[in-house]
C-alpha positions, 0 to 999 in steps of 0.5 A, spaced: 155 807 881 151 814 879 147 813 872 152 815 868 157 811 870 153 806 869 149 807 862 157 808 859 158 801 864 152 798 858 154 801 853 160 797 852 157 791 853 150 791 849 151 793 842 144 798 842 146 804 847 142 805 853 138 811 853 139 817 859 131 819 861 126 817 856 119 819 856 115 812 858 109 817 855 113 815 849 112 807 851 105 807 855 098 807 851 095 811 856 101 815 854 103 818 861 108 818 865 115 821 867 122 820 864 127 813 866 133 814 868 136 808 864 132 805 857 135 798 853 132 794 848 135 787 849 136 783 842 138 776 846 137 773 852 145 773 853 144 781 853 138 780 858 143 776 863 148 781 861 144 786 863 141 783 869 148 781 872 150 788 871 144 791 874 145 787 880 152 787 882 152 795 881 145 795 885 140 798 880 133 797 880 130 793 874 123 794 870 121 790 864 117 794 859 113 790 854 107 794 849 106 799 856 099 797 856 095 795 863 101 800 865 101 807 869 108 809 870 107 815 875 110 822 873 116 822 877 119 816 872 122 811 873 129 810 878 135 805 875 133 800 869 128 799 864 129 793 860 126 793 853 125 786 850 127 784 842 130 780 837 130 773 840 124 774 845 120 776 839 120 770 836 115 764 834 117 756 833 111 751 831 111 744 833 105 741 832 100 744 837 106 746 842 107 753 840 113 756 843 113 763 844 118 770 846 116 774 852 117 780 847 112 778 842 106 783 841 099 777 843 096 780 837 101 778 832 101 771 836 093 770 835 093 771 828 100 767 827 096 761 831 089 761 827 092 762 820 096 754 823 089 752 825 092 753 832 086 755 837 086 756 844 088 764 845 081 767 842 080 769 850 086 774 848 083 777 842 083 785 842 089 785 848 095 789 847 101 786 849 105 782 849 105 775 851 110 776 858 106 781 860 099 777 858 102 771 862 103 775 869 097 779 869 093 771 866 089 775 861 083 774 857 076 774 859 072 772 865 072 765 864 077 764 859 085 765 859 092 764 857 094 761 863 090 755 861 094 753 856 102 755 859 105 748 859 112 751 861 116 757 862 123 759 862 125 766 866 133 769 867 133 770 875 138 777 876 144 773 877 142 771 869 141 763 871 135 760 866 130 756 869 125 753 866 118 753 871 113 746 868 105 747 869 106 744 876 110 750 879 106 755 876 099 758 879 094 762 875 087 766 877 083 771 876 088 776 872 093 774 877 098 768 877 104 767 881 110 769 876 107 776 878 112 774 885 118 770 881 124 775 882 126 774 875 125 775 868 119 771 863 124 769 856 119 764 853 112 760 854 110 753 851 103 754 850 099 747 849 093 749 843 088 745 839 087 742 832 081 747 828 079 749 822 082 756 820 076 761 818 072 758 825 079 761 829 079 767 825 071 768 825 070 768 832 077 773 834 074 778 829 067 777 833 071 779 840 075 784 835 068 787 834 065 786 841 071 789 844 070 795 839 063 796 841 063 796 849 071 799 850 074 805 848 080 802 843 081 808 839 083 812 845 090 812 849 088 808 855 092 802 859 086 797 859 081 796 865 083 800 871 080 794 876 079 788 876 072 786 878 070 784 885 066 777 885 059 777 882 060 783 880 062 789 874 067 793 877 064 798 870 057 798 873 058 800 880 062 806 877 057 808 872 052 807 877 055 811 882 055 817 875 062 818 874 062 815 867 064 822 862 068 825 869 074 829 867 080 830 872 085 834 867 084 830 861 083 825 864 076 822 863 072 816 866 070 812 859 064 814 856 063 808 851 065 803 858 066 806 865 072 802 868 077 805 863 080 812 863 081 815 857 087 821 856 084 826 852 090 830 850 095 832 855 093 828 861 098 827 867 099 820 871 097 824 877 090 826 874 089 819 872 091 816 878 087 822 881 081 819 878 082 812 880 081 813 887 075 818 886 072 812 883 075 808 887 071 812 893 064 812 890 063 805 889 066 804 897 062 809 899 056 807 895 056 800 896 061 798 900 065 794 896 074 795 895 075 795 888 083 792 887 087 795 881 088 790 876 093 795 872 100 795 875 102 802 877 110 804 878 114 810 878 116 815 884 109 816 888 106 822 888 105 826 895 099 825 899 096 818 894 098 811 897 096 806 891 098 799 890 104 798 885 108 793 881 115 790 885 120 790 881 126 785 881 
């Protein structure tokens, strides 16, 4: 079925209409990236297996977006499907310290909902951008501490539109990285297990690793959050400056200042600059210290000539 026929095959049966090549620069905060052929906002979960099923009975790829931070979408778009998640994967329900959670919701929004109930446990995700889908498949947080710690279940829709709920015993969780990464479905909801505690001491200690995120990391300017994971015992940041780049510009594209495992868009950079970037840097510290910095941003979209990078499957 060609894009056509198929965004008018959505249009009948999804109450928002499916928009035809939309900017992902529009939906990344490193705001790069080339035009989806397809684009929905889903308001239920029915409209997400609807959408799902639609999709692969007709063989469309599909690409679940959430806030596009910790995303680089490459300047030749996206082929097939992007799915948006609203509406009832936005939602908060409380019960006592079980806290069950829409894939869709912004984690900010979740870490101020948490403390002012005197829920504590997703400090560690204080000043992270997305949403908490995405924070479940990256395990986000910091170096000691994450959001996986705290899942107790999580309920995906497979491509067929079947829901499954995955308990603790079915889920793996590391170091920016857990085994959701690999299911072939889509997160609708997480039941997260937090802890009784006084409500300013919640509030207090996110607005110390607000302030500390805002002293060491550039969170004023668009970028995806760090370009790499940090290989053991080590700071993927320091080797970069270390190796002099900090400040290097490829286009509008620039190694951070302010925190040298970021790259910054300085106005009209392109994914291609950024990613050209990435494995310059990449380079110097193998070349400088002989150690293979791995991406912990996700990279999708049509390739570039000539540059072989890791990416996000997608389902």
């Amino acid at each position: 079925m060609d894009t056509e026929s198929f965004r008018r095959l959505l249009q009948s049966l999804l109450r928002e209409p499916p928009k035809r090549d939309e900017p992902m620069r529009n939906h990344t905060t490193l705001r790069v990236g080339g035009p989806a052929d397809l684009f929905i906002n889903v308001h239920t979960v029915e409209e997400l297996a609807t959408a799902l099923r639609a999709a692969r009975e007709h063989e469309v790829p599909v690409t679940i977006l959430g806030q596009g931070s910790n995303l680089i979408v490459r300047d030749g778009g996206i082929r097939g499907l992007v799915i948006h998640l609203c509406g009832e994967m936005t939602r908060i329900e409380f019960d006592t310290t079980e806290v069950r959670v829409g894939a869709g919701v912004y984690l900010p929004y979740l870490l101020k909902k948490t403390a002012l109930r005197g829920l504590s446990g997703l400090e560690c995700c204080a000043g992270v951008p997305g949403t908490v889908g995405g924070a479940l498949i990256s395990n986000a947080g910091t170096v000691d501490q994450f959001i996986g710690d705290r899942v107790d279940r999580v309920t995906v829709l497979t491509r067929d539109g079947e829901r499954w709920t995955l308990d603790r015993s079915q889920l793996q969780f590391g170091y920016r990285w857990s085994s959701l990464q690999n299911f072939p479905g889509v997160i609708t909801e997480v039941w997260l297990r937090l802890e009784v505690a006084d409500p300013p001491r919640i509030l207090q200690t996110i607005r110390d690793r607000l302030r500390y995120r805002t002293a060491t990391q550039p969170v004023h300017i668009p970028c995806a959050g760090c370009i790499f994971k940090n290989p053991p015992g080590l700071r993927a940041g320091a080797l970069i400056e270390q190796c002099g780049l900090k400040g290097y510009r490829i286009g509008d594209a620039e190694v951070s200042p302010q925190h040298a495992n970021f790259i910054v868009n300085r106005g009209s950079a392109t994914a291609k600059d950024v990613l050209e970037l990435s494995e310059l840097m990449r380079q110097r510290v193998h070349q400088s210290f002989g150690v293979h910095l791995e991406y912990e941003v996700q990279i999708i979209g049509e390739p570039d000539e000539g540059i072989v990078r890791e990416g996000l499957p997608v389902i």
